[in-house]
N, C-alpha and C positions, 0 to 999 in steps of 0.2 A: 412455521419453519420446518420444512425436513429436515432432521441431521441423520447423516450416514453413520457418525459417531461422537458420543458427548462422551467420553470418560476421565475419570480425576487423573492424573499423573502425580506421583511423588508427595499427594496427599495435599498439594495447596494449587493445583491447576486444573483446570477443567479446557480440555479440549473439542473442540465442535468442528466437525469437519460436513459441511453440507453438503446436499446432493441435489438438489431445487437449483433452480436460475429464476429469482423474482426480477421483477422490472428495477430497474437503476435506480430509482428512488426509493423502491421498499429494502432494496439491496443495501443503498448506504444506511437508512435507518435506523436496522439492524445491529448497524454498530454502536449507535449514541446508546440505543435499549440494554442493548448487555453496561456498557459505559455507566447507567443511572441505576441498573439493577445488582452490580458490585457494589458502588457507590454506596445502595441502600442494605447493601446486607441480604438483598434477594438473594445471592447466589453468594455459598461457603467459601467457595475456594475464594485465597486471597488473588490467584492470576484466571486468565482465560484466551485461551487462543484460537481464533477461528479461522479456517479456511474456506474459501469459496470460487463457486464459477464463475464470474461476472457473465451478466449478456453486453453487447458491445457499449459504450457509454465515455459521455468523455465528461469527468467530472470536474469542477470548476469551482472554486470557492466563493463566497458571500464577496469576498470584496470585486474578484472580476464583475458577479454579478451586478455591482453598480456602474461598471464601465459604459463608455456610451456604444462601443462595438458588442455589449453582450447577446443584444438582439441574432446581430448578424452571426455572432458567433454560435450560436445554437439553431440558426438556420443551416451554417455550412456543417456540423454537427448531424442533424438529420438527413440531407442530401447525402452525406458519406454513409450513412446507416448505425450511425451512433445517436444513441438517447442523451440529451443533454441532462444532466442533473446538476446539484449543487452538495459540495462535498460537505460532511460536517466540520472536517480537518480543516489548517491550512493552506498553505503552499499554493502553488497556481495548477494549470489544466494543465490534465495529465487525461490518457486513453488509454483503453484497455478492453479487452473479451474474451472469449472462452477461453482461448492460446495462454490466456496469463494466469498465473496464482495472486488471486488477492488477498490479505492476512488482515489479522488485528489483533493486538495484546490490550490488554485492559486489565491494569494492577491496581490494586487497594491501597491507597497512599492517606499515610498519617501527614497531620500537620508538620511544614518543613520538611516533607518527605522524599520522593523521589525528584520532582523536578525536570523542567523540560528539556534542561540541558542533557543532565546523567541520563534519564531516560532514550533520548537520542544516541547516547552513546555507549548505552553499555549495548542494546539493541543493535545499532550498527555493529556494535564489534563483534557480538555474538552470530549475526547472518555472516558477517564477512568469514569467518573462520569455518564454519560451514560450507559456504561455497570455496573457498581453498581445499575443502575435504574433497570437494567434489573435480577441482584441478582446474577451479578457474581465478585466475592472477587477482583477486577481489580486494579489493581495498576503501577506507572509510575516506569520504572526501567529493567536494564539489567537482564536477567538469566544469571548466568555464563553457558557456552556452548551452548548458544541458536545462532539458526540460524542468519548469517545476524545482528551481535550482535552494538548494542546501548545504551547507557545512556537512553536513551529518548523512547522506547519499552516498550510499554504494556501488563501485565503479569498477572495471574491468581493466584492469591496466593504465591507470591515470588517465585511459582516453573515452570509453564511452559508458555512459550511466546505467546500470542495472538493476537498479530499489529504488526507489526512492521513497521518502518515508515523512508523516505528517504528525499532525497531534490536535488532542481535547483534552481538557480537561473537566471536570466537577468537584465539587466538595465532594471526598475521599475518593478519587480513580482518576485514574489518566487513561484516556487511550491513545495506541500509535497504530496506525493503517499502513501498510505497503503493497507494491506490486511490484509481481517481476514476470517481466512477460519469457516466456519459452523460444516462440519461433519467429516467422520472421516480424519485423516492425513497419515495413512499408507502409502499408493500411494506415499504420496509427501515425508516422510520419507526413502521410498526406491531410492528414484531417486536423490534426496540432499545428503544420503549417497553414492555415488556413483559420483556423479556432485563435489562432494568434496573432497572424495578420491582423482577422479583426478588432482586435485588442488593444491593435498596438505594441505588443508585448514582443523582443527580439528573443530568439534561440536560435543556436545552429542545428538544422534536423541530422546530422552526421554522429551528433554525441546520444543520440539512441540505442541503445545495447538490445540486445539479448543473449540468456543463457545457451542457447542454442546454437547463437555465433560463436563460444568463447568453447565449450565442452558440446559433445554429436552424441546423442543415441543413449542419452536419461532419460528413463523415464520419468512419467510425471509425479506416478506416486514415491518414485524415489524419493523426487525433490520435494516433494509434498512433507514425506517424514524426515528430512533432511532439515526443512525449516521449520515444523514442530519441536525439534528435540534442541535445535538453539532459540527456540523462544520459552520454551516449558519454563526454563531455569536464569534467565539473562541478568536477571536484577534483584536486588534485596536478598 
């Protein structure tokens, strides 16, 4: 793994911001490894938050993968110039590439500890407010028809989706994975309607967000340190 920067925050976070674009399957890996090496005490710090480039990929969890359209749905996946993979998280198919930030938090959980639910939300609350720094209307909450749909999904004005966010867990760590794509979504619009077609699976392609639509002219590594410094600290 290249990392651009691995350094401790606030003495219980370890941040990893990479600079590699591995293939879509070594890329989600990556997160179960940090996931079982907190879990194990490999790594000090009780948090860890990673940032990365994805290459284009449209990732899809183990239960799509049993559908009878998965076939087709990672043919139209490849045609559009997206890797199909399978995510470790849940939620359903989602897309994503260079354009986006993809993250993951992975904290050290005692027995009865964080949980899936508090985890979803303190994590939602803490990007949402962040992106309010940044002057976009963010709030915690489903779209109806939005991609990949959640309670716990961060939205741009009640109308269209801009995080959306997953989970693992192991005996002692949980991880949660998101993404937020920057510029435009067509691309990934077209290949979701189509990835989901085959599925079977309804969404409206209108509840597609991006930061780029809602605030013009952030940079990336802004937002970059904008969502390390609300995840450093979100929980426990």
């Amino acid at each position: 793994m290249a990392v651009a920067d691995a350094s401790p925050f606030s003495g219980r976070t370890l941040v990893i911001r990479e600079d590699d674009r591995p293939d879509a399957e070594t890329h989600l890996a990556r997160s179960v490894d940090l996931l079982r090496a907190v879990a194990a005490g490999a790594i000090a710090e009780h948090r860890v938050v990673r940032l990365s480039t994805p290459v284009p990929t449209v990732a899809m969890s183990r239960r799509e993968s049993r559908l009878p359209g998965f076939e087709a749905a990672q043919r139209f996946s490849r045609l559009r110039g997206f890797a199909p993979a399978i995510r470790p998280t849940g939620g359903r198919a989602v897309a994503y590439d260079p354009t986006c930030i993809v993250f993951d938090i992975v904290a050290r959980e005692r027995e009865g500890g964080l949980g899936q639910a508090r985890f979803f939300r303190d994590v939602g609350d803490a990007l949402t407010a962040s992106l309010r720094g940044l002057g976009v209307d963010a709030r915690v909450g489903d779209v109806p028809g939005e991609y990949c749909p959640g309670e716990f999904s961060i939205n741009a004005r009640g109308v269209v989706k801009l995080i959306g966010t997953s989970q693992r867990a192991v005996r002692g760590a949980r991880l949660l994975s998101g993404m937020l794509p920057l510029g435009d979504v067509g691309h990934f619009v077209d290949v979701l309607t189509e990835v989901n077609a085959a599925l079977e699976l309804d969404w409206d392609p209108t509840t597609f967000g991006s930061l780029g639509a809602e605030v013009h002219g952030i940079a990336r590594t802004v937002v970059e340190d904008v969502i390390v410094a609300a995840l450093v600290s979100p929980v426990g």
